[in-house]
N, C-alpha and C positions, 0 to 999 in steps of 0.2 A: 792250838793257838788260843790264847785269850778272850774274853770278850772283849777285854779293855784294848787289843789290839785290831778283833777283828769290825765293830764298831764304827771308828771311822773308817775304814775301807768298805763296809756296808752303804754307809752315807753319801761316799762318792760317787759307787757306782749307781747308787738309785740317782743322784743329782744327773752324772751323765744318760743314764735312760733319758730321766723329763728331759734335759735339754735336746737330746736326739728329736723327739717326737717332737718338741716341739718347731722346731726347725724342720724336720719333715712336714707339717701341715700349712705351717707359712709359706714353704717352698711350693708346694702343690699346689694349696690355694692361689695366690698371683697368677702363678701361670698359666693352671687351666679356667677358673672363674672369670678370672677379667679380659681373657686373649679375644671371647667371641664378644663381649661389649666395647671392645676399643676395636676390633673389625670393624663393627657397627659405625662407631663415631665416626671411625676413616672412611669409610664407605658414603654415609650420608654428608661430610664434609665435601667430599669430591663431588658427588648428586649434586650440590648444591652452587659449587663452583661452576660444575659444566651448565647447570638451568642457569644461572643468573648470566654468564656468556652468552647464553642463546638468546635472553630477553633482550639484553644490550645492544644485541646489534644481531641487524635481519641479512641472512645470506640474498644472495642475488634469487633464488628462486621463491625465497620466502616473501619478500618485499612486492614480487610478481605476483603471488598468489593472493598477498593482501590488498592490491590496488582496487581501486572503488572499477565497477563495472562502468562502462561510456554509456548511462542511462540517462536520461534529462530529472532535472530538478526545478528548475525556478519555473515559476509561472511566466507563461510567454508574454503575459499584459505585462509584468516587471521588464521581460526582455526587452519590448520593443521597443522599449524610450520613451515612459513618463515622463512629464514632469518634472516629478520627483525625484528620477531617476538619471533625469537626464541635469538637472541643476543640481544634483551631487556630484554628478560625473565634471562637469565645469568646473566644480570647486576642488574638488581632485584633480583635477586635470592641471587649474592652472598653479594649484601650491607645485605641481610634478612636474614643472613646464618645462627646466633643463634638464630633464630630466635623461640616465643613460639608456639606450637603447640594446635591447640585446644583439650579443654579438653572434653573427648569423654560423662563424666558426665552432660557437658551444653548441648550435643546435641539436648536433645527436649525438654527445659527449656524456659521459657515465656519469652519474651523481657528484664525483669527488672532482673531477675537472671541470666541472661548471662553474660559470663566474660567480656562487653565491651559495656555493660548498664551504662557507664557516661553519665553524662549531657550533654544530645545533645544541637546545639545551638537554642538558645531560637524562636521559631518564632513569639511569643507573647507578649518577654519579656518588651518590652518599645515603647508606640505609637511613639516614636520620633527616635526608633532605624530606620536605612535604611534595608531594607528585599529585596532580588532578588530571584530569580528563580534557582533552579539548578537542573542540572538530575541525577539520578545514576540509569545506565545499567547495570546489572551482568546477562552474560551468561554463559552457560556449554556446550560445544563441539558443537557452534551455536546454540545454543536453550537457547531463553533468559528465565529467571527465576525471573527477578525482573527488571521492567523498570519504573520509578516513580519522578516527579519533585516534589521538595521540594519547600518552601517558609525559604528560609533561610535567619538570620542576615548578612549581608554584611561584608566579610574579615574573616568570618568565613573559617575553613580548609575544608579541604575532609573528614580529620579522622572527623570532626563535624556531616559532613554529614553523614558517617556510620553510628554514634552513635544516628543520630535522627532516619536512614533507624531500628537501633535495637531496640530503643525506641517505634515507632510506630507500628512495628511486623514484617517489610518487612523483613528481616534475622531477623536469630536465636541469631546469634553471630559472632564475625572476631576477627581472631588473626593476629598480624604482627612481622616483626622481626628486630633486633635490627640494628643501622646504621653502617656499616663498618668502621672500624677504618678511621678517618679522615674524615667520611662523617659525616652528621648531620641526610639525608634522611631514612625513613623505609618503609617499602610497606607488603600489605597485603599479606600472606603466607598461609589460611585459613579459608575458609566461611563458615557457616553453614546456608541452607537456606532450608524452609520445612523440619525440624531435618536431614537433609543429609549433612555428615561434607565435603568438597571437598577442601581438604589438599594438597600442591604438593610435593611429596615422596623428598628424596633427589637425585637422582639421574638425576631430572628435565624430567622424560619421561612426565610427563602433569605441568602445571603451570599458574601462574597467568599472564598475559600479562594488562596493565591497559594505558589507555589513552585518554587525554582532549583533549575534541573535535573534534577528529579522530587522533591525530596529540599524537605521539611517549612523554611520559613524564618522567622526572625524579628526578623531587622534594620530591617524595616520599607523599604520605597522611600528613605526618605531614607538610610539605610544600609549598602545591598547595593550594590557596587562591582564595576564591570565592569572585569575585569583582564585577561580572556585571551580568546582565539578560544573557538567554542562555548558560551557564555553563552546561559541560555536561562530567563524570564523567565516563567512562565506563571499566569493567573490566572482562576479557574474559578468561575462564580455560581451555585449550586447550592441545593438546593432542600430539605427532611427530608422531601419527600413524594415517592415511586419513580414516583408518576406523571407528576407534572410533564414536562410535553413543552415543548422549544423549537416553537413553532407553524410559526415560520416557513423551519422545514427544507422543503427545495423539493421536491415529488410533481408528478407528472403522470398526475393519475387518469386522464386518456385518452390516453395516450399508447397506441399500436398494440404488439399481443401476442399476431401472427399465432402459429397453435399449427403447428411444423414437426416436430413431434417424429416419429419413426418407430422400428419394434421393432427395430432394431438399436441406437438409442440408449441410455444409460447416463442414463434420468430422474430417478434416486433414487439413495441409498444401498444401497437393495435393491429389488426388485419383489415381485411375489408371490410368485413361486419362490424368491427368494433373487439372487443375484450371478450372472446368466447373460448369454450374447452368443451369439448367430446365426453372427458372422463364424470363420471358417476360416483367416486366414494367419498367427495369431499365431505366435510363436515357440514352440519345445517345446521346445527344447535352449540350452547356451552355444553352443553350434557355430554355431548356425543365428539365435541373439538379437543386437543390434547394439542400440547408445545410439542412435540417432536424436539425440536431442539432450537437454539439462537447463539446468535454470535456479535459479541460487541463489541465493533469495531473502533468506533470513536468518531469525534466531532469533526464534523465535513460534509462535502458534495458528493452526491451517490447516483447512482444512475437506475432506471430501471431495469428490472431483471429478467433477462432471458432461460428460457428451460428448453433442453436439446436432451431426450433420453433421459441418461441417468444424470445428465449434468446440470450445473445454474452457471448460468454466468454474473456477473457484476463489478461496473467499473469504481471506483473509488477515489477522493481525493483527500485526503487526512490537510485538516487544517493548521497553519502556525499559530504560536502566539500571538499572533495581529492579524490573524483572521483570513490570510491570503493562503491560497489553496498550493499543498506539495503537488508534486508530479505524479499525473494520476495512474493508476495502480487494476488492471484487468481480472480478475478473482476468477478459477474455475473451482465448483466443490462439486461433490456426489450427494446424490441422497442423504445423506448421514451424518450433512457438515464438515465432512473433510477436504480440505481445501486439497485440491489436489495436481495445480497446476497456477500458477500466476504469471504475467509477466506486467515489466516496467513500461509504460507508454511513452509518449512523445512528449506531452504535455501536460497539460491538468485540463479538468471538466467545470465544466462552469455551473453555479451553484445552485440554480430553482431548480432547474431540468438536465439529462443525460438521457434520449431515448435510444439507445443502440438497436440497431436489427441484422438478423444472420441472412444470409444470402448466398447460394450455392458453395458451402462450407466456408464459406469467409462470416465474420461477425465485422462489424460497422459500427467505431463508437467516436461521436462527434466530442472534437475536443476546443479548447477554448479557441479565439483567431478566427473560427469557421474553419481549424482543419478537420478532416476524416483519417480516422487509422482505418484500414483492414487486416485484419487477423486470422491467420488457420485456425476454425476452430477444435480444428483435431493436434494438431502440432503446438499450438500458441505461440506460433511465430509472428512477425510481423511482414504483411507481402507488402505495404505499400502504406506512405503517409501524404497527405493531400497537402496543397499550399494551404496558406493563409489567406481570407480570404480579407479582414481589414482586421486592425491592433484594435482591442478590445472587441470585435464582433464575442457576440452571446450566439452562442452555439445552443439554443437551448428549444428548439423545433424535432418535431418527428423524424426517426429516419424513417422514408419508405422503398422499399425494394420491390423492383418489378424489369421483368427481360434483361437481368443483365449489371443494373445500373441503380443507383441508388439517389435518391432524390432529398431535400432538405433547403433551410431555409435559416439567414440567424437574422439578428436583430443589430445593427452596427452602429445606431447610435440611439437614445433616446432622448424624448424633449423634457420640461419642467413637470411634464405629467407622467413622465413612467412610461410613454408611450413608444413606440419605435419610429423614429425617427427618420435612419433608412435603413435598407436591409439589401438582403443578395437571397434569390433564389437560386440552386444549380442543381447541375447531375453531374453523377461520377460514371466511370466506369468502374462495372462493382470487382473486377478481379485485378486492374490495371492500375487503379487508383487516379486515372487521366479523368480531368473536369473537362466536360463535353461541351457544357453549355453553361452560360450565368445571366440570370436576368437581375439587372441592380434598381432597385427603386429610390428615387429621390427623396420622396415624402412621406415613405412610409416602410416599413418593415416586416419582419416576422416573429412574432413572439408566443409560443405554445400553440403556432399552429403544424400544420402537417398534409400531406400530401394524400391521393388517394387517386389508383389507374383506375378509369371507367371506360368501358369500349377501349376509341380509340384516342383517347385523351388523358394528358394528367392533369387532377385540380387541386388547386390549394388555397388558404384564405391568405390574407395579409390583417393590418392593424386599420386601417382603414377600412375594413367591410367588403373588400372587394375580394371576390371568385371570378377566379382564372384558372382557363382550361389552354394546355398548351399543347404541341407534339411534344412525347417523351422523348425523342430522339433529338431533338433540335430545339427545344424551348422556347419556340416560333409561338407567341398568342394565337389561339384559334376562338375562342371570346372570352367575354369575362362578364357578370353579374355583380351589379351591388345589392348591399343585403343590409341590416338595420342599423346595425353594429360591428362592433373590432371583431375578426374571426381569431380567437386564441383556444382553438381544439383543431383535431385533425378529422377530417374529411373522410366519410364514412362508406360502403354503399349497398346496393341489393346485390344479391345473387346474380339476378340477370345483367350487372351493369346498365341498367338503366335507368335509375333514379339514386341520387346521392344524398344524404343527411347530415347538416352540419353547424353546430353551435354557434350564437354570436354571443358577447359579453353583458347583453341586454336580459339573458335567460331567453330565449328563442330559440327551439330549434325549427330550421329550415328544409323541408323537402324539394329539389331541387330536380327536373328532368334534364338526363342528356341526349340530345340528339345522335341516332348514326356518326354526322359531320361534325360533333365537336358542341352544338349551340348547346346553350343553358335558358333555362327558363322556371321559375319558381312555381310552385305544386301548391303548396302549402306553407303553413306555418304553427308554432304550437308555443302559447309563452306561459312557459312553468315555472320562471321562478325571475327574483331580484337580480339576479345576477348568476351567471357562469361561464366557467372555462372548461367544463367539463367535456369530454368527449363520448359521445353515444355508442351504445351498444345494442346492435340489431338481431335480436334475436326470435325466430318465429313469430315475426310479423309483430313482435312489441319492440320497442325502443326505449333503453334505460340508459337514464337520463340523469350528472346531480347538478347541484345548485347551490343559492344561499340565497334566504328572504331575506325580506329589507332592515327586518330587525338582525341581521348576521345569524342566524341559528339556520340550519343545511336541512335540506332537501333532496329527500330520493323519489322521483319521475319515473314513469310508466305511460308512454304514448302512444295508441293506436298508429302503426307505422302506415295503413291503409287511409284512414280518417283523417289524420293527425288531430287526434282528440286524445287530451289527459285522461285517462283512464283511473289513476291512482298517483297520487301523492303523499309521501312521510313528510313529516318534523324529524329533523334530527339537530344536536345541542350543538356543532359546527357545519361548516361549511362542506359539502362534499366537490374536490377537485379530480380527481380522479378518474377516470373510466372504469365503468361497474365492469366485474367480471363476471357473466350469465352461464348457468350451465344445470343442465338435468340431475337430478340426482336419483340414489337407486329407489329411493318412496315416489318416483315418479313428478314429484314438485320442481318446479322452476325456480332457482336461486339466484340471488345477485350480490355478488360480495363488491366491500370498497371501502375507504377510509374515509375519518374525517380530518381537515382539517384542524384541530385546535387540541388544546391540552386543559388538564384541572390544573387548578396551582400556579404559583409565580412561576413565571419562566427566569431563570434555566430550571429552576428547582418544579416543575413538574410532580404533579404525583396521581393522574392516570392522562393517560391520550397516546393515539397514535397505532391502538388496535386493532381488529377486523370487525367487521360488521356483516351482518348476513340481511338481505327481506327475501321472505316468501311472497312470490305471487300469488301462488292459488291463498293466502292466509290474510292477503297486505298483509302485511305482520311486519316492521325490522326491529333486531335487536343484535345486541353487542356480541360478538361471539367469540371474542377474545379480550381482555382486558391488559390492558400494555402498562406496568404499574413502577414504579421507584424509578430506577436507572431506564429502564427501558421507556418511561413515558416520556413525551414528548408531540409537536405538531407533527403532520403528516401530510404531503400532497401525492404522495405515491399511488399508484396501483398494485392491486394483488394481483398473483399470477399462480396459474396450476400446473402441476407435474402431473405428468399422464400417469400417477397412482394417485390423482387426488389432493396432493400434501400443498397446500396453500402458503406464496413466499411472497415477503415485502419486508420492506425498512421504512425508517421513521427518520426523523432528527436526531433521536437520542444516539443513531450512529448502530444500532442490534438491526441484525438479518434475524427475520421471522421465520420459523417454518413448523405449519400448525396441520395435522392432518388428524385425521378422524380416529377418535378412541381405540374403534376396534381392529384397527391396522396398524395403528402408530408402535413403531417401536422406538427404544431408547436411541437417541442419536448421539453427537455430541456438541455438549453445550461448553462451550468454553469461557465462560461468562468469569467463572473464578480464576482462569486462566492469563486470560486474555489483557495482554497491555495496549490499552485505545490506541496510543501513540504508535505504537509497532506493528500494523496487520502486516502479514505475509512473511513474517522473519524465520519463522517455525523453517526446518530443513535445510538453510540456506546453504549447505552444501551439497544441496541436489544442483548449487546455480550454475551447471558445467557444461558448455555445449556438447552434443555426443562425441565428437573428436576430441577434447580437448584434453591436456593432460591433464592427471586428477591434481598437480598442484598449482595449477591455474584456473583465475575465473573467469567464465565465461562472457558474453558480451550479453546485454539487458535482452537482446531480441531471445533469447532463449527464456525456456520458463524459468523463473525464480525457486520453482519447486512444483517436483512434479511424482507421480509411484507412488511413493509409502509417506509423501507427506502427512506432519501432523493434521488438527483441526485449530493450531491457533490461526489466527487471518493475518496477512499481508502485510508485509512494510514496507512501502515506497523503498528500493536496493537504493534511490537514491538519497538516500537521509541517510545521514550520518548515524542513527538509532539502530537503523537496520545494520547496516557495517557492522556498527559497534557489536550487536549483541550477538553476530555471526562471529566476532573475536573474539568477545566474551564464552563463546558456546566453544571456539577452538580451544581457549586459554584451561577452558574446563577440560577438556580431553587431555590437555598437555600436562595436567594435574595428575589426573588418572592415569596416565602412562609413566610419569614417574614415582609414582605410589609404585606403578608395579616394577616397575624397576628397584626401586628401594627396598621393595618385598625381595627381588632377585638378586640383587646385590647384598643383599646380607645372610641371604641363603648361602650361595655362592661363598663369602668369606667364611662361615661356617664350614663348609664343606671341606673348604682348602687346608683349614687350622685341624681336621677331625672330627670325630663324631661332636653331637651337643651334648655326649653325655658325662664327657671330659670335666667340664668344672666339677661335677656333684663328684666325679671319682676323688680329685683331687682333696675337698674338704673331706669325703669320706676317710679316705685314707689318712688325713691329718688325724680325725677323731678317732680311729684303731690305735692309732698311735698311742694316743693319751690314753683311753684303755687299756691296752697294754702294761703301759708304766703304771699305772695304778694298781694293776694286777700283780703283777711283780713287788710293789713296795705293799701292800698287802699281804702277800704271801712270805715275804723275810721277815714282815714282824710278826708274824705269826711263829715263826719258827722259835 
């Protein structure tokens, strides 16, 4: 054959090679390169379908798991009927005045059959909508019942928010009432929430009081307009009577309240002697002092702190934006800063003072009204909450526990001077929570004073100067002594119970004898300073003592308790309120730790105060032995207190728990200071908040601890703020993240797997590329030929 003929038949079959191969590698590549990246896409398109189903709308048991626990929130002075609270409630009331009433047939009807299951706003409705945050709080007579932030459409109402709070399950239903001629405004008149309808009568003895952001509103639900993040919604049914109790605050009268206590423990605010510890390694110097650790809590009411073992206790009240105190908040931690047990109280603590004291395994912490909780301190249940004893009573006196029973005093009203006005003495029963006895004073009160058993007597001061001795069992006067001045410290005494020592506001202290029978009769006298409220500590026959001179700079006292002769007096740059804490150390020297009053720097902006102080006896000597500096400074009326290794614990203003123990013990704790959001103590774990029976997708009721085991060390958030909820949904939404990461990881494993091996695509372009080799080889080798 020719060349001229074989030529073109050369040409075509090399053209048909290339076309072969190339068609082979096209074919390959599609279908094994991109088979496991559109698995993918399909895969993650579905993931994305079924999570955004799940956000949209909460199943019946989800909705149940996310309702706010029945913990109280508002402060009960708000509850009881202000004022202010009560002439908003009028004004509410009567734009609401025809208002409809709920209908007693919806009461225990499912979300979607309630009278006021409209179309909540959408939180899903359109990826391009703007969505913010909002909260809606509903309380009943301080006890919140539903605290929960929403993911709401932007410009959406409050009535929106209701209707998504009915949709989702958190109430039953709400009714509201119609606007007052000439208004446009309506407001809610009727909730139903856990099928219990809580209607306001018309005569307005209980009602609905409602307000954004702490702050007085009156746009009415149809009105008020959710624009931004942090919306906060709150509505509070409240009572004119201080007694009125939510019943169904959760107690566990029998819950277990093994009594662990031993004398190196911190049971009180004071004991009988005053402010004393057994242990030996505290610090006595800065040299030798070390932060162990702190924890900053945030701006609020604190209480003093109790040390049981390895545990602290400390009650808590985080403040609002306008200054009025959340519902206050029980803290247990360990040595180490680890919060390791919390629960929600009843109410809030009132803001100079909080002296709690443990009593045969119950803790005792006076809340504002004059009630008392008691608490297992081993369970951190609640066994029992006391009445009220008048709206606004300051709860802000000693607890004292003795045989049983627990003794205190508040202050119920005061006059133009600050002074108390009148007051109520009483006892409780300390396991039963039964008020035995109440003694009420007309013209005078109780304010930083404190009780103290003697023999066979208990005594206490008042604001007026008077010492009273009563029977503890019956509150029967058995005498009483006037003395110079206002008694605002608690009542101190000897060993033998038979001589007592006790402050008046004049700077005086008082040695007082008691008889066998009950009589009192003054001993002595010792006046060391301008002024104090401080409460004395007796220890080996001295008595320490603080104060404040006349020019306001503090004073640390030293009194022969035999003599009552000033032995020794310091200068110090504030005032000392406090009661000194006295105790031996291992060099053998007598210490006395305690705070001062006052801070460097403008307030709020502080920049030192609020840290420990140490005097040696055998040196006089005092000097600072902790310096409290940036955030942490702040004024101080607290007392230090010791843990039976020594480790010295208090707070300040600036809202930080202190815990400073001696160089050569201290080990690293944990500080949470970078941690720690002010606004949120106690939120850390909140899925420990479960009662032991409970299912795990249900929350448990506030009487259980908030967090309790493997808690972190961040601190406590009132369960009942809406901050807390939130960041416990925040914390879930975060795990629902991470579970569908792994899913997505599974789900495209998985599609892989089903398509074949991964190593399918690389085969397919391989084989495309031999291809074309191939043919190159070939057309190579003919023209070679």
């Amino acid at each position: 054959m020719s060349n001229t003929t074989c030529r073109p038949r050369g040409i075509a079959k090399r053209a048909l090679a290339l076309l072969t191969a190339i068609a082979l590698a096209t074919t390959l590549t599609p279908n094994f390169a991109f088979a496991g990246e559109a698995n993918n896409v399909a895969a993650t398109t579905a993931e994305q379908s079924s999570t955004a189903g799940s956000t949209g709308s909460l199943s019946a048991d989800d909705a149940t798991a996310n309702k706010a626990d029945a913990t109280p929130d508002a402060s009960e002075s708000q509850a009881s009927g202000s004022s202010s609270a009560a002439g908003h409630a009028t004004t509410s009331s009567s734009k609401a005045n025809a208002g409809e009433l709920t209908d007693p047939s919806n009461a225990n009807k499912v979300p979607s059959q309630s009278a006021n299951s409209a179309k909540p706003a959408n939180q899903a409705s359109s990826t391009k909508a703007d969505t913010v945050s909002a909260t809606l709080k509903i309380s009943v007579y301080g006890t919140t019942l539903v605290s929960h932030t929403f993911s709401i459409e932007k410009g959406k109402t409050v009535e929106d928010m209701l209707n998504l709070a009915v949709e989702q399950g958190y109430i039953n239903n709400y009714s509201h009432g119609t606007p007052y001629p000439g208004y446009t405004a309506y407001y809610v008149n009727s909730i139903t929430v856990n099928g219990i309808a809580y209607t306001q009568p018309a005569n307005y003895s209980e009602y609905w009081s409602s307000t954004i952001n702490g702050a007085w509103e009156s746009d009415g639900i149809n009105g008020n307009k959710i624009e931004s993040d942090g919306f906060s919604y709150e509505l509070s049914y409240v009572s004119n009577d201080p007694n009125t109790k939510f019943e169904d605050y959760p107690t566990s009268p029998n819950a277990p309240h093994p009594d662990k206590a031993t004398g190196s423990d911190t049971t009180s605010y004071v004991k009988n002697e005053g402010n004393t510890s057994a242990a030996t390694s505290a610090p006595t110097s800065s040299n030798n002092a070390a932060l162990s650790w702190k924890k900053a809590y945030g701006n609020g009411n604190y209480s003093e702190i109790l040390t049981l073992g390895d545990s602290i206790y400390f009650a808590s009240s985080l403040l609002n934006a306008n200054w009025t105190p959340k519902t206050a908040v029980l803290h247990r931690l360990n040595s180490k800063g680890e919060e390791t047990a919390s629960l929600q109280l009843f109410g809030t603590i009132d803001a100079s003072a909080c002296r709690m004291a443990y009593t045969d395994g119950v803790i005792i912490i006076p809340l504002s009204n004059g009630r008392l909780q008691g608490v297992s301190a081993s369970e951190m249940k609640t066994l029992w909450v006391s009445g009220a004893i008048a709206s606004g009573a300051q709860n802000i006196s000693t607890v004292t526990a003795s045989g049983g029973m627990v003794f205190t005093g508040t202050a119920n009203s005061l006059d133009s001077s600050y002074n108390a006005a009148t007051g109520t003495f009483f006892g409780i029963n300390a396991i039963t929570g039964e008020r035995v006895w109440a003694n009420e004073e007309a013209n005078t009160g109780f304010y930083w004073s404190g009780a103290c058993k003697v023999g066979n007597v208990l005594l206490y001061g008042n604001d007026a100067g008077v010492l009273t001795a009563v029977d503890p069992a019956t509150g029967k006067t058995v005498s009483a002594l006037k003395l110079s001045s206002a008694i605002r410290s608690t009542v101190i005494s000897n060993n033998a119970e038979t001589e007592t020592y006790v402050t008046t506001n004049d700077g005086t202290l008082h040695k007082i004898s008691v008889a066998p029978n009950g009589s009192l009769s003054e001993l002595g006298t010792a006046s060391f300073a301008s002024k104090s409220t401080s409460t004395a500590t007796l220890f080996q026959g001295n008595l320490f003592v603080g104060g404040c001179a006349a020019d306001y700079t503090g004073t640390l006292s030293v009194i022969d308790a035999a003599t009552m002769q000033v032995k020794h007096s310091t200068s110090l740059p504030f005032e000392v309120k406090s009661a000194p804490l006295v105790a031996k150390a291992a060099d053998g020297n007598t210490y006395a730790y305690f705070t001062c009053n006052g801070a460097e720097g403008t307030w709020p902006n502080c920049t030192s105060g609020g840290g420990a102080w140490v005097y040696c006896l055998e040196t006089n000597t005092a000097t600072k032995l902790f310096d409290a500096t940036g955030s942490m400074a702040n004024w101080c009326t607290k007392s230090i207190v010791m843990g039976a290794d020594g480790t010295l614990y208090w707070t300040n203003d600036s809202g930080t728990l202190f815990a400073l123990a001696n160089a050569a013990s201290s080990s690293n704790g944990n500080d949470s200071d970078s941690t720690q959001t002010p606004e949120k103590p106690g939120t850390n774990n909140q899925q420990n908040n479960k009662a032991p029976d409970s299912n795990p997708s249900e929350h448990a009721l506030a009487a259980t601890p908030i967090s309790a085991g493997d808690a972190s060390a961040a601190a406590q958030a009132p369960l009942s703020d809406a901050e807390a909820l939130a960041e416990n949904e925040a914390s879930n939404e975060g795990s629902a993240v991470t579970s569908a990461s792994s899913a997505r990881g599974t789900s495209s494993n998985n599609s892989n797997d089903s398509k074949g091996a991964p190593w399918l695509p690389i085969a397919g372009i391989v084989a495309g590329c031999v291809g074309l080799v191939a043919v190159g080889a070939f057309l190579f080798r003919r023209r070679s030929l």
